[in-house]
mmCIF file as gemmi writes it, N, C-alpha and C atoms, coordinates in Angstrom:
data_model
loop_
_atom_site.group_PDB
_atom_site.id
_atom_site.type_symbol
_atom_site.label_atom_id
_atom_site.label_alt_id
_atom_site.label_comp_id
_atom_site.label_asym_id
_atom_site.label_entity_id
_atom_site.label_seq_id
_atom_site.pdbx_PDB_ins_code
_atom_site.Cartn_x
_atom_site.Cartn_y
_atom_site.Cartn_z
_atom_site.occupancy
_atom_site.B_iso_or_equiv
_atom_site.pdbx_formal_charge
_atom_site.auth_seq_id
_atom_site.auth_asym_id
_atom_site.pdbx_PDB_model_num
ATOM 1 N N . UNK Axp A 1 ? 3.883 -0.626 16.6 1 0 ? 1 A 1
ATOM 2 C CA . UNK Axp A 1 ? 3.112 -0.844 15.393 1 0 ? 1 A 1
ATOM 3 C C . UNK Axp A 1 ? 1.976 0.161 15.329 1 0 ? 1 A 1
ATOM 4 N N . UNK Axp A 2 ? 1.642 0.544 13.944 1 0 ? 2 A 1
ATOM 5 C CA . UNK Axp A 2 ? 0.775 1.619 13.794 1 0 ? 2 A 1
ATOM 6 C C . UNK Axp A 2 ? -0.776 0.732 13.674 1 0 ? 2 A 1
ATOM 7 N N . UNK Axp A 3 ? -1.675 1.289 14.432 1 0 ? 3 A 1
ATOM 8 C CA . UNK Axp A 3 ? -2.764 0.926 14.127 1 0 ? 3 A 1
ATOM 9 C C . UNK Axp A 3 ? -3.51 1.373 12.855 1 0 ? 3 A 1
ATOM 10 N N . UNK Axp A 4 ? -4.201 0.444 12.511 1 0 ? 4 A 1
ATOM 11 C CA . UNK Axp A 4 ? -4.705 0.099 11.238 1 0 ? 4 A 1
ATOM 12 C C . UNK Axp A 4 ? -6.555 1.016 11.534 1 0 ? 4 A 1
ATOM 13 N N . UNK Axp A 5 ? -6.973 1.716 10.728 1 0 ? 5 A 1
ATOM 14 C CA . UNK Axp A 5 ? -8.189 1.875 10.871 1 0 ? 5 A 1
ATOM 15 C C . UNK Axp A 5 ? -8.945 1.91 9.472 1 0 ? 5 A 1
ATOM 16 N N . UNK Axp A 6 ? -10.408 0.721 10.195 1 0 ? 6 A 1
ATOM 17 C CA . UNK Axp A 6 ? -11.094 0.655 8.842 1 0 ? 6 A 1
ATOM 18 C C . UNK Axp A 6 ? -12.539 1.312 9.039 1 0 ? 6 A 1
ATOM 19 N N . UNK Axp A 7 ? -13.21 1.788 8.055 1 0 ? 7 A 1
ATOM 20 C CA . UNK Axp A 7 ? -14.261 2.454 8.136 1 0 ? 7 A 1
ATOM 21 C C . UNK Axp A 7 ? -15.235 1.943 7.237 1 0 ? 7 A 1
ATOM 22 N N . UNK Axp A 8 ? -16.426 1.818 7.529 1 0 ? 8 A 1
ATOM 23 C CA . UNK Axp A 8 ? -17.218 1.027 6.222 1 0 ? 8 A 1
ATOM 24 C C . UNK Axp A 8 ? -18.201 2.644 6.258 1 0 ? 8 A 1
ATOM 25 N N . UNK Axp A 9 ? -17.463 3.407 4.609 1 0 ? 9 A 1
ATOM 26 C CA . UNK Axp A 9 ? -18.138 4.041 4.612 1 0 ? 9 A 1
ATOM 27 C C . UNK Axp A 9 ? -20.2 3.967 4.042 1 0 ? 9 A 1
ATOM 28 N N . UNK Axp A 10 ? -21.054 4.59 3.68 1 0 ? 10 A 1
ATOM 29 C CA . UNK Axp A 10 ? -22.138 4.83 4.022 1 0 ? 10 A 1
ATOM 30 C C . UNK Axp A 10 ? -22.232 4.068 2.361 1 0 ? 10 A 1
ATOM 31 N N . UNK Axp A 11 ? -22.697 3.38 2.567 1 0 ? 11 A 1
ATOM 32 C CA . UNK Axp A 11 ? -23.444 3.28 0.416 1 0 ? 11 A 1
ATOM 33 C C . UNK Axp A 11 ? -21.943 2.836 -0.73 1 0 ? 11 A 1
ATOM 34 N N . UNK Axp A 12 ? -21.24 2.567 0.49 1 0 ? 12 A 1
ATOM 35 C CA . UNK Axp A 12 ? -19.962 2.325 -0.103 1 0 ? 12 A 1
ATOM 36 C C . UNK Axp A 12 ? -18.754 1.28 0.162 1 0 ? 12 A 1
ATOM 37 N N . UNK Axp A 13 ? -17.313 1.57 -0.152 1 0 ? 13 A 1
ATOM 38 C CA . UNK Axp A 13 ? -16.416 0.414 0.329 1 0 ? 13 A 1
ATOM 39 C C . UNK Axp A 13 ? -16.125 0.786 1.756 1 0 ? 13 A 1
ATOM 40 N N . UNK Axp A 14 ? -15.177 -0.4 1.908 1 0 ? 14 A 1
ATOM 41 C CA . UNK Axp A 14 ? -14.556 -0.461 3.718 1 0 ? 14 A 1
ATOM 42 C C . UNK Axp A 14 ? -13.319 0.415 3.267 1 0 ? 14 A 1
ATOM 43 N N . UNK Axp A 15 ? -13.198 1.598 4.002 1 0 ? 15 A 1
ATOM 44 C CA . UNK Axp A 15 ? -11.904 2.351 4.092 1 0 ? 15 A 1
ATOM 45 C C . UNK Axp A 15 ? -10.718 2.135 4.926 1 0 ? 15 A 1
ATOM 46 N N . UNK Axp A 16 ? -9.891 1.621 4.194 1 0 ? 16 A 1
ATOM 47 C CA . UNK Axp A 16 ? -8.555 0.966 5.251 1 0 ? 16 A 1
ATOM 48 C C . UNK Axp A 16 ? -7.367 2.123 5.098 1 0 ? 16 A 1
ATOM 49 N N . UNK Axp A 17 ? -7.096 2.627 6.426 1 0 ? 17 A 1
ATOM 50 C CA . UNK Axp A 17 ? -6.35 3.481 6.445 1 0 ? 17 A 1
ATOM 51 C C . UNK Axp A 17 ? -4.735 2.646 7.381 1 0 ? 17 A 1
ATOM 52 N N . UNK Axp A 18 ? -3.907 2.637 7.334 1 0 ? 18 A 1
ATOM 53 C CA . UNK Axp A 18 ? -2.409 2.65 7.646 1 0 ? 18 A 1
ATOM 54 C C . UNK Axp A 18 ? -1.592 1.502 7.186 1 0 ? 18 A 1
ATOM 55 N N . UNK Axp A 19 ? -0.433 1.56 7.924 1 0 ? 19 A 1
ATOM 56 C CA . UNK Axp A 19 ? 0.171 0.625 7.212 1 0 ? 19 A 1
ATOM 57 C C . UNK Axp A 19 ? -0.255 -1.189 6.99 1 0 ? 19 A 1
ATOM 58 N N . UNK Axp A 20 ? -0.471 -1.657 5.897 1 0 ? 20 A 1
ATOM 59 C CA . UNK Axp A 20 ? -0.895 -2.581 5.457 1 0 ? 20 A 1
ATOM 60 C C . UNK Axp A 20 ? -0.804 -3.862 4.87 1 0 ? 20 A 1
ATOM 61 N N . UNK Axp A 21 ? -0.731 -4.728 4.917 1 0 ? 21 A 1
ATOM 62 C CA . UNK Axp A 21 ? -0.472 -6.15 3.793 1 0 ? 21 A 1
ATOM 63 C C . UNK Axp A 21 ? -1.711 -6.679 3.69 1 0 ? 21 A 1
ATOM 64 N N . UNK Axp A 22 ? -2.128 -6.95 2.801 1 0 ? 22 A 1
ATOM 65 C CA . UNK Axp A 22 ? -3.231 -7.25 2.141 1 0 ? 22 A 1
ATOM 66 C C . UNK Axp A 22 ? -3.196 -8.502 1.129 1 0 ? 22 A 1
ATOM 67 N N . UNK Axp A 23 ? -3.693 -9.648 1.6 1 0 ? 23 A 1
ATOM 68 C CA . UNK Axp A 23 ? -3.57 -11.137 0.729 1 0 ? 23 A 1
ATOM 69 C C . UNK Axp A 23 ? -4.766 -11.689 0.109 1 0 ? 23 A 1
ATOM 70 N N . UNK Axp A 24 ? -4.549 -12.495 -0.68 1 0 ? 24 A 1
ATOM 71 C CA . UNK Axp A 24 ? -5.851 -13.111 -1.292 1 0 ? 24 A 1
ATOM 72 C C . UNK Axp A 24 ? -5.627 -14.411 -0.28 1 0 ? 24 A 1
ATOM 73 N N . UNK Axp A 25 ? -6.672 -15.331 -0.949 1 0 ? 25 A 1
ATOM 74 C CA . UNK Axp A 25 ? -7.074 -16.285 -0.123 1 0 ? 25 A 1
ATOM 75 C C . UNK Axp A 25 ? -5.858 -17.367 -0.154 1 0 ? 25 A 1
ATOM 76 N N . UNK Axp A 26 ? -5.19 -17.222 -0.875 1 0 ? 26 A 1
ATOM 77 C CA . UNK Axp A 26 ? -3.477 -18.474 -1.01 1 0 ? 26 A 1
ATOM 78 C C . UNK Axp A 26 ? -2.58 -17.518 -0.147 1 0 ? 26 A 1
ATOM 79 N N . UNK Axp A 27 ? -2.556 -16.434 0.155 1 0 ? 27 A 1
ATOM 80 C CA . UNK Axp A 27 ? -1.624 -16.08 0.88 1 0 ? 27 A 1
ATOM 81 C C . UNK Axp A 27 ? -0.746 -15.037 0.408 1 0 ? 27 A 1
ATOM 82 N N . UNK Axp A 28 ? -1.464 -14.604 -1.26 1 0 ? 28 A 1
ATOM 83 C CA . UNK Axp A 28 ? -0.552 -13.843 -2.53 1 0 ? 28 A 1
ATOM 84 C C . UNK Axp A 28 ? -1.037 -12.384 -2.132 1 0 ? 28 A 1
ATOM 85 N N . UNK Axp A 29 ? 0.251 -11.779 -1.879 1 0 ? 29 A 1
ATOM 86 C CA . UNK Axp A 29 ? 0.003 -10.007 -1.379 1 0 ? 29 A 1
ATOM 87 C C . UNK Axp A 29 ? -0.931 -9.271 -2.818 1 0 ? 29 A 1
ATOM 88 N N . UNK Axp A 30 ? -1.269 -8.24 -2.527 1 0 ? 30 A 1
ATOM 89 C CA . UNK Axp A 30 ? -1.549 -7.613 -3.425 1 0 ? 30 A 1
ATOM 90 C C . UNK Axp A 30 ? -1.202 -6.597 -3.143 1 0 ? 30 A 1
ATOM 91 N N . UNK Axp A 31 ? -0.237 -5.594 -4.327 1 0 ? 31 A 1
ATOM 92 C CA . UNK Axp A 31 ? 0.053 -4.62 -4.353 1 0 ? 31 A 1
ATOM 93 C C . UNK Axp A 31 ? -0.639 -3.435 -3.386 1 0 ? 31 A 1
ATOM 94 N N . UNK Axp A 32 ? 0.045 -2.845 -2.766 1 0 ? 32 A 1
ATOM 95 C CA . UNK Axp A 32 ? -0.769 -1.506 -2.09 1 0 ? 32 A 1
ATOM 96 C C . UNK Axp A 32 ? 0.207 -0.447 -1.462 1 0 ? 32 A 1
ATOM 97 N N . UNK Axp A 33 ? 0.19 0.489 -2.626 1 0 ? 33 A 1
ATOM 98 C CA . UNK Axp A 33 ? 1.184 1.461 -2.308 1 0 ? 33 A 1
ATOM 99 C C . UNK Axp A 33 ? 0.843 2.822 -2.314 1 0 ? 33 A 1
ATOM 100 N N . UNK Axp A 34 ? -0.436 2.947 -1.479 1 0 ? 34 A 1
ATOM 101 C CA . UNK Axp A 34 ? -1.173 4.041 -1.047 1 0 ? 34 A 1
ATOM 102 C C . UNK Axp A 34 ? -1.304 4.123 0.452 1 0 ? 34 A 1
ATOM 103 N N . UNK Axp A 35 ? -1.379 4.694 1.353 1 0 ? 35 A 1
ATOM 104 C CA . UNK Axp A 35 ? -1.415 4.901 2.789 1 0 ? 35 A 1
ATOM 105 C C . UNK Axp A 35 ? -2.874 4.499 3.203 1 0 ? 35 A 1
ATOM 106 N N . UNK Axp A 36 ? -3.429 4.552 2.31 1 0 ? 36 A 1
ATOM 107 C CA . UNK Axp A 36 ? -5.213 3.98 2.366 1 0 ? 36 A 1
ATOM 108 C C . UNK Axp A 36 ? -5.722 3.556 1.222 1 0 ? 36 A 1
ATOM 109 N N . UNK Axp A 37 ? -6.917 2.777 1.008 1 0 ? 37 A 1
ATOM 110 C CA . UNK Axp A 37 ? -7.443 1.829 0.117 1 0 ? 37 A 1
ATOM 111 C C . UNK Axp A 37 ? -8.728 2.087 0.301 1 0 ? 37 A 1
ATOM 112 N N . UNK Axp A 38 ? -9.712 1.849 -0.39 1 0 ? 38 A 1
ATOM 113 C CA . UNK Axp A 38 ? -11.075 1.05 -0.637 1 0 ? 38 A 1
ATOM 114 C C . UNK Axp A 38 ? -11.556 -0.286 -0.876 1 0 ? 38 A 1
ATOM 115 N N . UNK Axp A 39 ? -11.9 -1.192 -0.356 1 0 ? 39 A 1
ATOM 116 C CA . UNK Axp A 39 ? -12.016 -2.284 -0.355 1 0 ? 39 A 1
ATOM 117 C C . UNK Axp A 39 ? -13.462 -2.477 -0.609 1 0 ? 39 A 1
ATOM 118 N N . UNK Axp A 40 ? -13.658 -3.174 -1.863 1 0 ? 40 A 1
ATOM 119 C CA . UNK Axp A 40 ? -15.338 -3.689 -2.277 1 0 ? 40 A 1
ATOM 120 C C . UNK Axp A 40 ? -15.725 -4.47 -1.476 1 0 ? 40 A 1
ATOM 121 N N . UNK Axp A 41 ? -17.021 -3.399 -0.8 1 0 ? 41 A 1
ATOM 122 C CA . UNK Axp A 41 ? -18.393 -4.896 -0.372 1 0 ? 41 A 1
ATOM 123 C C . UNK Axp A 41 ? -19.254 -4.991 -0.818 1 0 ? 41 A 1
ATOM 124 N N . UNK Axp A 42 ? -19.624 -4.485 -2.103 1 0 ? 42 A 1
ATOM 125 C CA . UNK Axp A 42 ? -21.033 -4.951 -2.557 1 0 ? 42 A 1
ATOM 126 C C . UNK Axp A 42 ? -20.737 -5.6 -3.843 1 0 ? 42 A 1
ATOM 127 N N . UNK Axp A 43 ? -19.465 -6.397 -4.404 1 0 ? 43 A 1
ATOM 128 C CA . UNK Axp A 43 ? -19.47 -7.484 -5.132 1 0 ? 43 A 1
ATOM 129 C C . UNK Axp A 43 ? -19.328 -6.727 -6.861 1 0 ? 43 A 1
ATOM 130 N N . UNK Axp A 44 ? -19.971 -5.634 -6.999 1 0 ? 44 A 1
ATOM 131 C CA . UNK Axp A 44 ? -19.791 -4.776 -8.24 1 0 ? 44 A 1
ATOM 132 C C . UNK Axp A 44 ? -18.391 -4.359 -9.228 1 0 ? 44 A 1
ATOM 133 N N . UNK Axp A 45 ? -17.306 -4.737 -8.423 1 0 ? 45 A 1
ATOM 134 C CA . UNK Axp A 45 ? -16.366 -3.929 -8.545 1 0 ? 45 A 1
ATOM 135 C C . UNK Axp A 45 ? -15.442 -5.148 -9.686 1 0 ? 45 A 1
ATOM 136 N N . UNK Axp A 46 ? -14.788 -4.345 -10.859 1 0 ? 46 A 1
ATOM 137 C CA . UNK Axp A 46 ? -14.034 -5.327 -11.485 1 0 ? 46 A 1
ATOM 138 C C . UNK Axp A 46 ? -12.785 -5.416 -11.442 1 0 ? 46 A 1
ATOM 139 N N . UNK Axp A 47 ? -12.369 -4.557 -10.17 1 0 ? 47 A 1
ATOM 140 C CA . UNK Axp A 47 ? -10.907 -4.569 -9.409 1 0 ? 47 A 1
ATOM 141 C C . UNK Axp A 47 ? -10.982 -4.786 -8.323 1 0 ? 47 A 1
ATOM 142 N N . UNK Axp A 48 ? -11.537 -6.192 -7.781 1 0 ? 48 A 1
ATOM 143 C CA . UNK Axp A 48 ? -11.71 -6.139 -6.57 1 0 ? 48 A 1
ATOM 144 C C . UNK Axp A 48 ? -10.382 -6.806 -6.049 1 0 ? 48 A 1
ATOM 145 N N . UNK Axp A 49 ? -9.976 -6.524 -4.974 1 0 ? 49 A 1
ATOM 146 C CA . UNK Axp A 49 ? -10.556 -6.677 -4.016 1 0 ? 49 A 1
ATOM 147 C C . UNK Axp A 49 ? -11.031 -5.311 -3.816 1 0 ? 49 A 1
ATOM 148 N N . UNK Axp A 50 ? -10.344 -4.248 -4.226 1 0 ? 50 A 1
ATOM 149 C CA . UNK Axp A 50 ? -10.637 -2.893 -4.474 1 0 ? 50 A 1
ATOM 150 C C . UNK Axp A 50 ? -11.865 -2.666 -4.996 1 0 ? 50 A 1
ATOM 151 N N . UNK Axp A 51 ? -12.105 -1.264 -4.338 1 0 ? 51 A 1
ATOM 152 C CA . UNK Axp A 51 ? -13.661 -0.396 -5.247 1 0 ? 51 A 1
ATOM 153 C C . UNK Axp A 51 ? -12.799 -0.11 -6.052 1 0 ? 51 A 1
ATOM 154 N N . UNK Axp A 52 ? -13.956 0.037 -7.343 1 0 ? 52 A 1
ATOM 155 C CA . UNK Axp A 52 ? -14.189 0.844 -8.276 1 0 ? 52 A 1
ATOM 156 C C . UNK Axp A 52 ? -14.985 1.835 -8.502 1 0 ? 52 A 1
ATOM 157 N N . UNK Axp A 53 ? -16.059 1.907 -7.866 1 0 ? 53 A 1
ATOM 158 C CA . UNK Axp A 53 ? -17.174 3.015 -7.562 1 0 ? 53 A 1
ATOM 159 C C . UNK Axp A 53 ? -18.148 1.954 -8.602 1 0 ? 53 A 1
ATOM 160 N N . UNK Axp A 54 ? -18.163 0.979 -8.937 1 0 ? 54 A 1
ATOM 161 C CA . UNK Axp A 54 ? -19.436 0.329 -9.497 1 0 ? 54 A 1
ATOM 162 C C . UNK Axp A 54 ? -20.672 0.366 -8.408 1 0 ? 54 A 1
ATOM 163 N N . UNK Axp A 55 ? -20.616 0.506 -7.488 1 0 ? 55 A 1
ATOM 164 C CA . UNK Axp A 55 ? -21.51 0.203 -6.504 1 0 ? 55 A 1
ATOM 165 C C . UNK Axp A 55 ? -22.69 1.253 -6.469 1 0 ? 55 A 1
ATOM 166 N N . UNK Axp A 56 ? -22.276 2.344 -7.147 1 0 ? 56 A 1
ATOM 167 C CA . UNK Axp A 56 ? -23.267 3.707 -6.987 1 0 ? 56 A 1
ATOM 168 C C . UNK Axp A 56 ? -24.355 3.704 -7.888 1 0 ? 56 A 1
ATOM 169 N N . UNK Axp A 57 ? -25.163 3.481 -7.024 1 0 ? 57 A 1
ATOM 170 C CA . UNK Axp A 57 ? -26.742 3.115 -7.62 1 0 ? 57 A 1
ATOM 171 C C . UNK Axp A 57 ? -27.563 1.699 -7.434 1 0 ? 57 A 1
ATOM 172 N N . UNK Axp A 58 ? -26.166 1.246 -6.661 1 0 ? 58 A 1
ATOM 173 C CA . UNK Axp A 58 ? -26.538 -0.477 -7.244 1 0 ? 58 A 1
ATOM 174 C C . UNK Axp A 58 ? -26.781 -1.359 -5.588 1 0 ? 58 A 1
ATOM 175 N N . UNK Axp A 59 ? -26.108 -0.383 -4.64 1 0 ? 59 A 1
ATOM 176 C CA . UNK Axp A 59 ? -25.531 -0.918 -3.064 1 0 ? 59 A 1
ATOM 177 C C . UNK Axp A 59 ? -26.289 -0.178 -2.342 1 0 ? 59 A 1
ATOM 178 N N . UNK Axp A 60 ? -26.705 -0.321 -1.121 1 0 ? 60 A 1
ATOM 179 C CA . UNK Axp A 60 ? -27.2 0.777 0.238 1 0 ? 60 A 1
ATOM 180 C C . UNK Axp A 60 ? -26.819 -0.213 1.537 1 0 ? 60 A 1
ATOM 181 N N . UNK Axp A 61 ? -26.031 0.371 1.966 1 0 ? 61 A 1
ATOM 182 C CA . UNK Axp A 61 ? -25.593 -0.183 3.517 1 0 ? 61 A 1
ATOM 183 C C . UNK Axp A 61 ? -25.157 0.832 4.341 1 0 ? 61 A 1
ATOM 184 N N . UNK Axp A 62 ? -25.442 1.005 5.255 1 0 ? 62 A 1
ATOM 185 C CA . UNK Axp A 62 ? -25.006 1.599 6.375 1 0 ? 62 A 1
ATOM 186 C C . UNK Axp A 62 ? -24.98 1.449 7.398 1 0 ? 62 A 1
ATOM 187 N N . UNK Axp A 63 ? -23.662 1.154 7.807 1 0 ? 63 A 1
ATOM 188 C CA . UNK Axp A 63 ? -23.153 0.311 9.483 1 0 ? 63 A 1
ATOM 189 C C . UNK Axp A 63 ? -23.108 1.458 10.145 1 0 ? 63 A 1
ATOM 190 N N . UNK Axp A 64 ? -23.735 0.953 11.437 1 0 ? 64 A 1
ATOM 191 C CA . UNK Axp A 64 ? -23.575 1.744 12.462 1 0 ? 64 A 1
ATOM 192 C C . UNK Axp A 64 ? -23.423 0.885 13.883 1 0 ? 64 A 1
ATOM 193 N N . UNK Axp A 65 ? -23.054 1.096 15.006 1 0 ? 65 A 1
ATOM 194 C CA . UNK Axp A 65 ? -23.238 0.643 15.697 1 0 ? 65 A 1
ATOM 195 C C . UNK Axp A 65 ? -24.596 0.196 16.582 1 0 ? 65 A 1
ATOM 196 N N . UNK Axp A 66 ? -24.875 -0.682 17.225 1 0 ? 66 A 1
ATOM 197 C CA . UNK Axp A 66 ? -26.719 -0.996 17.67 1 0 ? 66 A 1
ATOM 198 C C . UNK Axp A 66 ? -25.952 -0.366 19.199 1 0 ? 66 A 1
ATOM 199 N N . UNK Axp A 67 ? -26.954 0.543 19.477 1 0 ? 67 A 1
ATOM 200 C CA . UNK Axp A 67 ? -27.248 0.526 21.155 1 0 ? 67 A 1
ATOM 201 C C . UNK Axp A 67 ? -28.257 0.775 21.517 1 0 ? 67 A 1
């Protein structure tokens, strides 16, 4: 199995890169027929679960690791 990698980019969505299934909360797939996605975290987006880029201007997060 191919590992899956996600990235929460800077001021923006979580970047999900490989192969994927992706459900809502009943268990209903949602289409995804791209090798990678954007996934909304700052709630803006009117395709979510997907970004839309609503977030620009509106979001600031940036994960990093604490050490």
């Amino acid at each position: 199995m191919n590992q899956i990698l996600i990235t929460p980019l800077d001021n923006g969505p979580l970047l999900v890169k490989g192969p994927m299934v992706l459900q809502d909360a009943e268990g209903n797939p949602f289409p995804v027929d791209k090798p990678q996605v954007g996934l909304c975290r700052c709630g803006h987006s009117a395709r979510k679960p997907f970004c839309d880029g609503a977030h620009r201007g509106k979001f600031e997060d940036c994960c990093r690791v604490e050490k």
